[in-house]
DRENDO-1510 file (C-alpha; in Angstrom, 1 decimal, always signed):
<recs>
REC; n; res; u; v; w
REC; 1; UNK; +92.6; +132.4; +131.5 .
REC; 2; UNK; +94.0; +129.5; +129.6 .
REC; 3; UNK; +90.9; +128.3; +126.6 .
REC; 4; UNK; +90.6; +124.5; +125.8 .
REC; 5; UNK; +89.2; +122.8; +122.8 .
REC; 6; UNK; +86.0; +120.4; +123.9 .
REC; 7; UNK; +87.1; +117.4; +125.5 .
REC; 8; UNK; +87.6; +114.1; +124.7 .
REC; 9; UNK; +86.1; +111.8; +126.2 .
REC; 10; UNK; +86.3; +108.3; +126.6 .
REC; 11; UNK; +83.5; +106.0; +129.2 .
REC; 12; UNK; +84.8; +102.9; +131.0 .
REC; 13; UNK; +83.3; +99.3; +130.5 .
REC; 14; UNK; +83.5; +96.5; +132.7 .
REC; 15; UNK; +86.3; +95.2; +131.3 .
REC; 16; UNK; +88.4; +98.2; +131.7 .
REC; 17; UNK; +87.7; +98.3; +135.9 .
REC; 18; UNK; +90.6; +98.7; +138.1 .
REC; 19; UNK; +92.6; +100.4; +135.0 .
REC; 20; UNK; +94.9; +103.1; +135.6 .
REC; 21; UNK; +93.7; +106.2; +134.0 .
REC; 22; UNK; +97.1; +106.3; +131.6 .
REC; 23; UNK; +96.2; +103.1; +130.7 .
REC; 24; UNK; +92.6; +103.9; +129.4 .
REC; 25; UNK; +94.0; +107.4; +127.4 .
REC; 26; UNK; +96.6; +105.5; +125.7 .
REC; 27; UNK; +94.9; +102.0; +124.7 .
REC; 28; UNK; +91.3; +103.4; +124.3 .
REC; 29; UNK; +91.5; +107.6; +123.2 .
REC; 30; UNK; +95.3; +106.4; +121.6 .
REC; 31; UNK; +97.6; +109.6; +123.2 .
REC; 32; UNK; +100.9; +109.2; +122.7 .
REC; 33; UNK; +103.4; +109.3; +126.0 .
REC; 34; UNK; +104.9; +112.5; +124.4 .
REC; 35; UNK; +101.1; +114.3; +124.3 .
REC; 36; UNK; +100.2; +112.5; +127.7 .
REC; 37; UNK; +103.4; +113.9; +129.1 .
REC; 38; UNK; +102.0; +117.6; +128.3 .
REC; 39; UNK; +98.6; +117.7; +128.7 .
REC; 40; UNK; +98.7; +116.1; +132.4 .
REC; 41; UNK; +100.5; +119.1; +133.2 .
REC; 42; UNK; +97.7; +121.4; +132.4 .
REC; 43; UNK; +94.6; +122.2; +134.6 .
REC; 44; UNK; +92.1; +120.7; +132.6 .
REC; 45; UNK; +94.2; +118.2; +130.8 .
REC; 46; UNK; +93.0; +115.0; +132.1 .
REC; 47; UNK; +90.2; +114.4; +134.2 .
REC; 48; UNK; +88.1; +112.1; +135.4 .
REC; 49; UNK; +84.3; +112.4; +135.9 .
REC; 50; UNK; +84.8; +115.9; +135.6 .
REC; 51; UNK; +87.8; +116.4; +138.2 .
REC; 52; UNK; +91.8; +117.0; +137.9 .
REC; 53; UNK; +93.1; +113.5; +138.8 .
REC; 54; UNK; +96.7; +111.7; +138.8 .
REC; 55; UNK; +96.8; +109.3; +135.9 .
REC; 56; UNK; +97.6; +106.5; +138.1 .
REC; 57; UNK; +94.3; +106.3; +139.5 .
REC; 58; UNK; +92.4; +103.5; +138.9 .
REC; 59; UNK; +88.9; +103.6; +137.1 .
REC; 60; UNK; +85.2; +102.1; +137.7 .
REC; 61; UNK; +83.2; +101.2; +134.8 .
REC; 62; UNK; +81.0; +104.2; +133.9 .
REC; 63; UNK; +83.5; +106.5; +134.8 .
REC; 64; UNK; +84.2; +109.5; +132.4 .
REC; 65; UNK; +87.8; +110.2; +131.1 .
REC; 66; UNK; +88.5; +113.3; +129.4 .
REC; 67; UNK; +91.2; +114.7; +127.8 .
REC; 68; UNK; +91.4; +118.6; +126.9 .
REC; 69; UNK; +94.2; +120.2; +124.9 .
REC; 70; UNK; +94.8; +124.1; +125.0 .
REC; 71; UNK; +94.1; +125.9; +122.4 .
REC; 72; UNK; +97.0; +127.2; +120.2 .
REC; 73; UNK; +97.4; +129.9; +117.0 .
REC; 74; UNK; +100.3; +129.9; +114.6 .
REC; 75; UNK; +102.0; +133.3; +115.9 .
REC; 76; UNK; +104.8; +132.8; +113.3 .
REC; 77; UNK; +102.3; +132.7; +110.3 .
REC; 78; UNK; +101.0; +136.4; +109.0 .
REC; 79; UNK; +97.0; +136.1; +108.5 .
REC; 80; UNK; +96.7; +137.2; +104.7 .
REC; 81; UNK; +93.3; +137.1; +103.0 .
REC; 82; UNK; +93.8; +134.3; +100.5 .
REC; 83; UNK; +91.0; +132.3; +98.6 .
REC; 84; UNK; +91.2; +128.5; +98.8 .
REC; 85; UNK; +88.9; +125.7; +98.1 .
REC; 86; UNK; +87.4; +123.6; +101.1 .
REC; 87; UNK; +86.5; +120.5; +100.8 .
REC; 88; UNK; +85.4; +119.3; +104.1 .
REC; 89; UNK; +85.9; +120.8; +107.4 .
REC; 90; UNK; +84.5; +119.5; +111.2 .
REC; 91; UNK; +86.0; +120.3; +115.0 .
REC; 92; UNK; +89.2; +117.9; +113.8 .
REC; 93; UNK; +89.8; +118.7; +110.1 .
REC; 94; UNK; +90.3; +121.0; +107.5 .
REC; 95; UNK; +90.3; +119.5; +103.9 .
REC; 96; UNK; +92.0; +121.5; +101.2 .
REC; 97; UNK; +91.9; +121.3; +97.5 .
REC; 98; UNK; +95.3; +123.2; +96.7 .
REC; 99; UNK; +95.4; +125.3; +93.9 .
REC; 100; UNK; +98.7; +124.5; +91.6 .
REC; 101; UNK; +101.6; +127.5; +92.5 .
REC; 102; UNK; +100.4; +128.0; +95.9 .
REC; 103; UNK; +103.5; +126.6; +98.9 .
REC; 104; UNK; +101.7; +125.0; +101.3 .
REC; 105; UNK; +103.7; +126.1; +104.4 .
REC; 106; UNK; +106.5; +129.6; +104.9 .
REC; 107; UNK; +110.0; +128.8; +103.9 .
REC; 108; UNK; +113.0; +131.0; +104.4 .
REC; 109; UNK; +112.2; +133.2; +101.6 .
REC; 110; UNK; +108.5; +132.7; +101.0 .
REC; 111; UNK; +106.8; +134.1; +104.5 .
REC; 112; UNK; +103.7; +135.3; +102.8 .
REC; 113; UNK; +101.3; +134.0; +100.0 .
REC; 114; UNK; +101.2; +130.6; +101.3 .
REC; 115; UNK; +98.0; +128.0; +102.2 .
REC; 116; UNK; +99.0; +128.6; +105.7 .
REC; 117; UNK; +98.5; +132.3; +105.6 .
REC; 118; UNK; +95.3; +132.1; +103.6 .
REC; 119; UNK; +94.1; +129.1; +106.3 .
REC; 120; UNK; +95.5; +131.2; +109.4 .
REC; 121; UNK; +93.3; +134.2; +108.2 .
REC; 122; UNK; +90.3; +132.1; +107.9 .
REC; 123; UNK; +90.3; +130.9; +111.1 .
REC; 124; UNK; +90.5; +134.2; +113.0 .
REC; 125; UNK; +88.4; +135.7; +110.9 .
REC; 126; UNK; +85.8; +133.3; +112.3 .
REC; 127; UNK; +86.9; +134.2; +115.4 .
REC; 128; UNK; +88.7; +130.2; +116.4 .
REC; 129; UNK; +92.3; +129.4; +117.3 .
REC; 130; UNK; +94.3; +127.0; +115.5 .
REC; 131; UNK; +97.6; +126.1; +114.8 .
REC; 132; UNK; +98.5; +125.3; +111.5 .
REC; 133; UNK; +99.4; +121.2; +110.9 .
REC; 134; UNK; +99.3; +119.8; +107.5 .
REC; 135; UNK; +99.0; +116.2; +108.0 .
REC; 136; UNK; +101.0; +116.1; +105.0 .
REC; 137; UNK; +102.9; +118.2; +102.0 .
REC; 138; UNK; +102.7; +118.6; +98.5 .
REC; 139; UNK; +105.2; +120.2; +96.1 .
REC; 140; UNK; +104.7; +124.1; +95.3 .
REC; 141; UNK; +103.4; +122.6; +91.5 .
REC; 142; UNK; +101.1; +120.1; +92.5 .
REC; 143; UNK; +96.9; +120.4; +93.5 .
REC; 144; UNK; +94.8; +118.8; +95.2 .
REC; 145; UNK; +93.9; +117.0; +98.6 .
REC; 146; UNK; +95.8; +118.3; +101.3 .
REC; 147; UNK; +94.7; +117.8; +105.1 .
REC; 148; UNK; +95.0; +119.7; +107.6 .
REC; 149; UNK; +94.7; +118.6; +112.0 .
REC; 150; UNK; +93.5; +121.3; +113.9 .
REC; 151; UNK; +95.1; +119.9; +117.2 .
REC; 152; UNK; +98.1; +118.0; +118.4 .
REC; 153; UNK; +95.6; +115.1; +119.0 .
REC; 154; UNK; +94.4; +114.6; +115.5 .
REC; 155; UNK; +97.7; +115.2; +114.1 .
REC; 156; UNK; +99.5; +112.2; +116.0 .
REC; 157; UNK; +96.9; +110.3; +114.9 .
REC; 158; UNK; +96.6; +110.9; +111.6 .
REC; 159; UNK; +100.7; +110.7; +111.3 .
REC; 160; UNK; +100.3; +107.1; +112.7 .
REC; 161; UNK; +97.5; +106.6; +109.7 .
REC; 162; UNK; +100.2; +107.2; +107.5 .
REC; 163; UNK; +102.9; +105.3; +109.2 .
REC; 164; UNK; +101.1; +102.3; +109.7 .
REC; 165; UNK; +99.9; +102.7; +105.8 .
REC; 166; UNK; +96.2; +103.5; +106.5 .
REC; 167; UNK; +95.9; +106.8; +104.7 .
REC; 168; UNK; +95.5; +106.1; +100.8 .
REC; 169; UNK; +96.3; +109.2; +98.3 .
REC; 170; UNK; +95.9; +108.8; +94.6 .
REC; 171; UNK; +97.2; +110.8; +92.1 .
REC; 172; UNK; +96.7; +111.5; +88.6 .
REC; 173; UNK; +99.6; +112.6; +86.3 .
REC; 174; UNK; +99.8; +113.7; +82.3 .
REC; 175; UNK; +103.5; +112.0; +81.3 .
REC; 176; UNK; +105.1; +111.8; +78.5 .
REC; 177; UNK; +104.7; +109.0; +76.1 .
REC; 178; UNK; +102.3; +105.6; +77.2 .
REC; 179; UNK; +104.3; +103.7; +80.0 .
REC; 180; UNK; +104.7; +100.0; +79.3 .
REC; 181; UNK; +103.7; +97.6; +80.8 .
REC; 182; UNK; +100.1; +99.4; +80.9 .
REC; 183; UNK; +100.0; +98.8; +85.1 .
REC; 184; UNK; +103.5; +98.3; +86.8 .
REC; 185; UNK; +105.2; +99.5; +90.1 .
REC; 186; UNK; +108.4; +101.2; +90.0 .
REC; 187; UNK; +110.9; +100.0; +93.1 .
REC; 188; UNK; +113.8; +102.6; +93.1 .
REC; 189; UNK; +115.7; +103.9; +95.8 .
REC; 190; UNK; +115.8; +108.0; +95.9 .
REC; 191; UNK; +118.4; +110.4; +96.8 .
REC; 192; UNK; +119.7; +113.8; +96.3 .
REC; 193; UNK; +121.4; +114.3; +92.6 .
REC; 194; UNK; +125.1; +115.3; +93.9 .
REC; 195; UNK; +125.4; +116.8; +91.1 .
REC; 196; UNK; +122.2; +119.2; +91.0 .
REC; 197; UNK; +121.5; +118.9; +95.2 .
REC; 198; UNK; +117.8; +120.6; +94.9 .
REC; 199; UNK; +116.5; +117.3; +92.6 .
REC; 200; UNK; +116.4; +114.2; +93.0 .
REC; 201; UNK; +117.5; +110.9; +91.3 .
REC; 202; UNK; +117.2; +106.8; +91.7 .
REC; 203; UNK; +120.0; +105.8; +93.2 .
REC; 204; UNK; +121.2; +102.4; +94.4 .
REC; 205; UNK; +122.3; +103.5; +97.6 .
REC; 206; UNK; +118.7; +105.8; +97.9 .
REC; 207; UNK; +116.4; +105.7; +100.4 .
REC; 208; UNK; +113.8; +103.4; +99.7 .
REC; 209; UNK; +110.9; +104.0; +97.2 .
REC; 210; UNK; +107.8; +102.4; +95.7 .
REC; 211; UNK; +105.6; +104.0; +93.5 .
REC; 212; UNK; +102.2; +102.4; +91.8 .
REC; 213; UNK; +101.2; +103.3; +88.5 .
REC; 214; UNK; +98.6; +102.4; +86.1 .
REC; 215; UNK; +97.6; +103.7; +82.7 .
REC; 216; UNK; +94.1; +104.8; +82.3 .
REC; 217; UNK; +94.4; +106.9; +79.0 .
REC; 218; UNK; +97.0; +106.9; +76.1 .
REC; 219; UNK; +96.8; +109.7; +73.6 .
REC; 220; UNK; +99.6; +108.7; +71.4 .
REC; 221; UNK; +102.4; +111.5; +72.8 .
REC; 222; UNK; +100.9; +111.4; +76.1 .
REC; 223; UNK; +99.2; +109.7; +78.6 .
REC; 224; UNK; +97.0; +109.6; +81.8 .
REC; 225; UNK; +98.3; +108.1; +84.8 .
REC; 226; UNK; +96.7; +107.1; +88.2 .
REC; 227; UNK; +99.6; +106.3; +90.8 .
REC; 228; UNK; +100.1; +105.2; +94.4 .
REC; 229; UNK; +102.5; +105.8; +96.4 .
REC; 230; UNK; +103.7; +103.3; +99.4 .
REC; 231; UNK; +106.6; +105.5; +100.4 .
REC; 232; UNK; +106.8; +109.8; +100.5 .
REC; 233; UNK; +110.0; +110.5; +99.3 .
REC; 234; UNK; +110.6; +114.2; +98.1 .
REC; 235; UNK; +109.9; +113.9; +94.0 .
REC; 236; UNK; +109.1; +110.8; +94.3 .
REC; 237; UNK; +106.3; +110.8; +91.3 .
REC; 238; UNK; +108.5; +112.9; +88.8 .
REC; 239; UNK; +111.4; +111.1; +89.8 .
REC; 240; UNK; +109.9; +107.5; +89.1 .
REC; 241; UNK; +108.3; +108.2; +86.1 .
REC; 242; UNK; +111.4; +110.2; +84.5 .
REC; 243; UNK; +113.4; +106.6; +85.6 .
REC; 244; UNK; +111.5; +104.7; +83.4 .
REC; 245; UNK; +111.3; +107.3; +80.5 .
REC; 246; UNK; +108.0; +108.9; +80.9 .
REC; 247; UNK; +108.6; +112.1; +82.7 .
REC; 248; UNK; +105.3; +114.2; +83.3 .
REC; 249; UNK; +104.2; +117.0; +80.9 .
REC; 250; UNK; +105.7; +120.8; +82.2 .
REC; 251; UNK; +107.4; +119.2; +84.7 .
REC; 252; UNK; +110.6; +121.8; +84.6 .
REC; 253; UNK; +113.1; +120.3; +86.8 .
REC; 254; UNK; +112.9; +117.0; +85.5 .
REC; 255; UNK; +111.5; +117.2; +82.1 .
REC; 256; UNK; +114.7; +118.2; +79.8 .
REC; 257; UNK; +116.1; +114.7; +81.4 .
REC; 258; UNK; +117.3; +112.5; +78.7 .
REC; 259; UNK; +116.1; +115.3; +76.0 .
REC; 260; UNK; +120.0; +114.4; +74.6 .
REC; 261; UNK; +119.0; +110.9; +73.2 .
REC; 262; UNK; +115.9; +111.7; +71.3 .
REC; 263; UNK; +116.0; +112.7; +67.5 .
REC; 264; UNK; +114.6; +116.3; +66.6 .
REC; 265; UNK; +111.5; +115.6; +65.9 .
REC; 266; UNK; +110.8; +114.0; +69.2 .
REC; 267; UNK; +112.4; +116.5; +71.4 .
REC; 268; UNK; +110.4; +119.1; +69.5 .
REC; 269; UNK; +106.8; +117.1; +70.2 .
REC; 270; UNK; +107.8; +116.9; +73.9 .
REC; 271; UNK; +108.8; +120.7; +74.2 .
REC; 272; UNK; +105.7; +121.4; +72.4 .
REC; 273; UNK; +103.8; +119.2; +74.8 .
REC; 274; UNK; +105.6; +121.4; +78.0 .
REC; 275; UNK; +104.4; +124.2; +76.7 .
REC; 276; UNK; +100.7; +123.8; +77.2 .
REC; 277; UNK; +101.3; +123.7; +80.7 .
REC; 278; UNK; +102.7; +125.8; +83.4 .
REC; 279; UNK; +104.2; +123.8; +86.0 .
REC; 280; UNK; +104.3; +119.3; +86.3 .
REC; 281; UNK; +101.0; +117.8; +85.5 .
REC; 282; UNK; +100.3; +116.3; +88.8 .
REC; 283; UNK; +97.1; +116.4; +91.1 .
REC; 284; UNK; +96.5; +114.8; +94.0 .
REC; 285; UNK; +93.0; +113.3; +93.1 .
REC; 286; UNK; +92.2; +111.2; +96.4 .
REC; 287; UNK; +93.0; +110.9; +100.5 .
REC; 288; UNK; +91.5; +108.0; +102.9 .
REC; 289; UNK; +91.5; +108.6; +106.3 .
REC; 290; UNK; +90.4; +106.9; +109.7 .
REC; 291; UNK; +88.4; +110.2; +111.8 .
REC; 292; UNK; +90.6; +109.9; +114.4 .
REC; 293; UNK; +87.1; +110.7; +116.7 .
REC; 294; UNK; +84.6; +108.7; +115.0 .
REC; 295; UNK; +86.3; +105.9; +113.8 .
REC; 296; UNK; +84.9; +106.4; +110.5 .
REC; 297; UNK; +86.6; +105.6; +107.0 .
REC; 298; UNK; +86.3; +108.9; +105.0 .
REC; 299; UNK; +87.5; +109.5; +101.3 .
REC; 300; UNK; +88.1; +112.8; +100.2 .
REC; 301; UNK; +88.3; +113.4; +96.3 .
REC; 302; UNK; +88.9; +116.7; +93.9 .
REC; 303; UNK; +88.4; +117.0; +90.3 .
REC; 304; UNK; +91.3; +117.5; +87.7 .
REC; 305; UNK; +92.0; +121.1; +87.5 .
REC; 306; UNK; +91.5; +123.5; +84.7 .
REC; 307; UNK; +95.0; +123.1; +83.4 .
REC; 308; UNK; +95.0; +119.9; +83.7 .
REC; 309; UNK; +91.8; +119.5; +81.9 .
REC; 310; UNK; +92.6; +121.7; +78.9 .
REC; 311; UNK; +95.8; +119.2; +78.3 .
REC; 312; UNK; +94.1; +116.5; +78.3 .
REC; 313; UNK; +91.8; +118.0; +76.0 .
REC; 314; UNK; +94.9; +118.8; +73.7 .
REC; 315; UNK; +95.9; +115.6; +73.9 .
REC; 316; UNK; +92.7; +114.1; +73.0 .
REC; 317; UNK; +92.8; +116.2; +69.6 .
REC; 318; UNK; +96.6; +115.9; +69.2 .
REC; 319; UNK; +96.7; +119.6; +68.7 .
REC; 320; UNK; +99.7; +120.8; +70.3 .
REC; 321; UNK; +102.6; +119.7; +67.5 .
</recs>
């Protein structure tokens, strides 16, 4: 017997009567054609007061329309018992604050260890079934906010959030030196390096790329950066802020960029600096969202991690040189 998540439901006003059914699900609940297309072929995909119905049946106002999607585990992902730090979870989400060094989803070569495999445990140890669908990525290196859907439903709707620019994520980043102007945005294009094909570089013919930064702190060597991003290139942080000369602190793919025009002393202040860190100083600090089932505008937030923290303090007391 197939299980369902709870339904969906959606009831119709007087201005909706003589609707199709289709019609209500995608302009009042929002499913896509491509999720419409499979759930109406399940038994208890779309109904009406409570029965299987065509979705070219027309509605009354009070009647009930339901959607019900069938509950799905990630089969490819091994269940390993791996800590991780909720932030907020309901029915819909799962909000993550990522530790740094932790891949958020398998790769050829990394099966095991990842959030998905500490997240795919959770959930059947609490006995629920879930696929696993970031709404989102971050890099290997980089904390924080990372959400998760916990159907196809959410997901889509979420993903159109983020198309349509409705999901905000802040970050917070320890670079190199104190950008100038103190509040800028960087517009470069982005593609792979030929040269080095796993990074990335600004590039006229890139795909398009906007970052937002502002300074909040400067230390003298270093500095603590708030950005916004209006595109999600791969890199796009470390990329941007190495193009203007301000590369973030540990970062080790980017960092020893342009290491060949500074004098001795400076290159040894910024190794010095890399070395208080482990991996790029970059968390993602913030995510605003749209519930896609109450309509509600949420903010999810997580504080600057201990690494991140103990370099700032260095770089309060300059005592890294």
């Amino acid at each position: 017997m197939t299980d369902y998540y709870e339904p969906i439901t959606y009831q119709v006003t007087e201005l909706e009567e003589g609707w199709l059914v289709k019609t209500v699900l995608q302009r009042r609940l929002g499913v896509s054609r491509k999720l419409l297309s499979r759930i109406k072929l399940t038994e208890r995909g779309v109904m009406l007061n409570g029965e299987r119905i065509y979705i070219s049946m027309p509605v009354r106002a009070g009647d009930i329309v339901s959607i019900s999607l069938e509950q799905e585990m990630s089969e490819d992902i091994l269940p390993q018992p791996i800590s991780f730090d909720i932030v907020y979870e309901d029915k819909a989400l799962l909000i993550v604050n990522k530790e740094p060094g932790i891949i958020v989803h398998p790769t050829h070569g990394h099966y095991v260890n990842t959030l998905a495999n500490g997240v795919v445990h959770y959930w059947e140890a609490k006995g629920e079934k879930y696929r696993f669908r970031p709404i989102h990525r971050l890099d290997q290196e980089t904390s924080g906010i990372i959400a998760i859907a916990k159907n196809a439903y959410i997901h889509q709707h979420i993903s159109e959030q983020l198309i349509a620019g409705q999901v905000s994520k802040k970050y917070i980043a320890l670079v190199h030196g104190c950008p100038q102007p103190a509040s800028a945005s960087i517009d470069g294009p982005i593609d792979r390096d030929p040269q080095e094909p796993h990074r990335r570089i600004v590039t006229a013919d890139g795909y398009p790329a906007l970052t937002h930064y502002e300074v909040k702190a400067c230390y003298g060597q270093g500095a603590l950066v708030e950005l916004g991003l209006e595109t999600g290139r791969t890199h796009q942080i470390r990329v941007h802020m190495t193009s203007i000369g301000h590369p973030l602190i540990g970062d080790k793919m980017y960092r020893h960029l342009g290491y060949d025009q500074l004098d001795e002393q400076e290159r040894t202040s910024m190794q010095a600096l890399d070395a208080l860190i482990d991996r790029q100083a970059l968390h993602a600090a913030e995510l605003g969202l749209i519930h896609p089932l109450t309509g509600e505008q949420m903010m999810f937030t997580a504080p600057l991690p201990a690494d991140m923290a103990y370099l700032q303090n260095r770089l309060t007391s300059q005592a890294f040189a």
